[in-house]
C-alpha positions in Angstrom: 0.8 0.0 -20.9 3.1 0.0 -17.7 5.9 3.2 -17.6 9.5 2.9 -17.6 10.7 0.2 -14.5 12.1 2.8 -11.8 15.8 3.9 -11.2 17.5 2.3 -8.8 17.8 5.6 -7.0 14.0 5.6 -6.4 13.8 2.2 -4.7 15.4 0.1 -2.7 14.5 -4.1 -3.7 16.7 -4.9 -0.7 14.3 -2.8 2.1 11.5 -5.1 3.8 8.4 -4.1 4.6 7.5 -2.0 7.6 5.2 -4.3 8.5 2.0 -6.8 8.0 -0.7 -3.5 8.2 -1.5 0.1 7.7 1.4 1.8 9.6 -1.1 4.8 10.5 -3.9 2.7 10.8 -2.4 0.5 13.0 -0.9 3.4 15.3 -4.2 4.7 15.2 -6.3 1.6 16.1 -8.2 1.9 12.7 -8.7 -0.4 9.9 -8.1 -0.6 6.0 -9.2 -1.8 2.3 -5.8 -2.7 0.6 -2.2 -2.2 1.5 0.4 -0.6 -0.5 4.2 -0.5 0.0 6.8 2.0 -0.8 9.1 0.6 -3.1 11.8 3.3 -1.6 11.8 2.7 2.0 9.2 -0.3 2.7 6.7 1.7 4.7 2.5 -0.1 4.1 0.0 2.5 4.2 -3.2 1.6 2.7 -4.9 2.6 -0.2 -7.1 5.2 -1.6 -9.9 2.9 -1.3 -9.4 3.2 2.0 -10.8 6.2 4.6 -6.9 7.1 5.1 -5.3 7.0 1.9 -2.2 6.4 4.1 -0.2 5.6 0.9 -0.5 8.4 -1.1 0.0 10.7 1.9 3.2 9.0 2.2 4.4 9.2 -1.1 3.5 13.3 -1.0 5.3 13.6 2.4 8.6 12.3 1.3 8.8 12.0 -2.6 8.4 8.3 -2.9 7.2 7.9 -5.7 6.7 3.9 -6.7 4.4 1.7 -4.6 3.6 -1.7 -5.0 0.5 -3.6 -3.7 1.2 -5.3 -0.8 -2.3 -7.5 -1.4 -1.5 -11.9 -2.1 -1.9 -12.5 -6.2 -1.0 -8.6 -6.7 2.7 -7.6 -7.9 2.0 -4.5 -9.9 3.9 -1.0 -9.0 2.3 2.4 -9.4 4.1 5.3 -10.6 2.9 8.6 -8.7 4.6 11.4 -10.4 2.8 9.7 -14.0 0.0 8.4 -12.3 0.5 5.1 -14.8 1.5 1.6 -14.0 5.1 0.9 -13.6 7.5 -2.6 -14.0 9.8 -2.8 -11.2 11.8 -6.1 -9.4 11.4 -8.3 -6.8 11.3 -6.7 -3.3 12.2 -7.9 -0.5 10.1 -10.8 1.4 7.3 -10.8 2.3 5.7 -9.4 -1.1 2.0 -9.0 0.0 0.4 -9.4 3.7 -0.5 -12.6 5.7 -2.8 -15.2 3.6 -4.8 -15.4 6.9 -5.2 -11.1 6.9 -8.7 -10.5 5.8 -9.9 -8.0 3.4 -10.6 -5.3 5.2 -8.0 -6.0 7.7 -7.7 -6.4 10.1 -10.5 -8.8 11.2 -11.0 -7.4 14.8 -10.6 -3.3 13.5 -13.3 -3.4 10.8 -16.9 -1.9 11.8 -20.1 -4.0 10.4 -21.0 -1.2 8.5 -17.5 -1.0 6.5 -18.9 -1.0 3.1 -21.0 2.1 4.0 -18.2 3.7 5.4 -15.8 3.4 2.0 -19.2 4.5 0.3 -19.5 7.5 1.8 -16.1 8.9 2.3 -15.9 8.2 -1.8 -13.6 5.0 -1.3 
């Protein structure tokens, strides 16, 4: 069962995203399993599937609390503080990465021996 939709003091629908990747990832020349998207400020950081966990480090850093998934197909928010499911609008365009981004992403970041490396780390 999905929580409460969040307060329009805890997101901002009109905010578009920071970007098609990993904003840490990406600064660091690394790669990613999913992406996730602040609902607050727009900022992608991937998931906890991923050897970053980019996301949730974001949400601790500033009190964010809502994400969405930023993968094609995928439009449900995630509540942090409840650690349930959440409703929540539209944000703004683009809702999920490029069709073309592959999963791991991006293509010419992600090692052979990816699975491995989400296997080990616990991902």
């Amino acid at each position: 069962m999905s929580a409460q939709p969040p307060s329009d003091a805890m997101l901002d629908p009109s905010v578009p995203p920071s970007g098609d990747g990993c904003v840490e990832c990406d600064a660091a020349g690394s790669w990613w399993f999913h992406l996730r998207r602040c609902a607050a400020c727009g900022h992608i950081g991937c998931c906890d599937q991923s050897l970053g966990k980019h996301a949730t480090a974001h949400a601790k850093q500033t009190g964010h609390r809502y994400i969405r998934s930023f993968e094609p197909g995928e439009d449900w928010y995630w509540d942090y503080d409840t650690e349930e499911f959440a409703d929540g609008p539209d944000l703004a365009p683009p809702q999920h990465h490029p069709d073309d981004q592959t999963v791991p992403g991006p293509a010419s970041r992600v090692p052979d021996d990816w699975a491995a490396q989400l296997q080990a780390a616990g991902g």
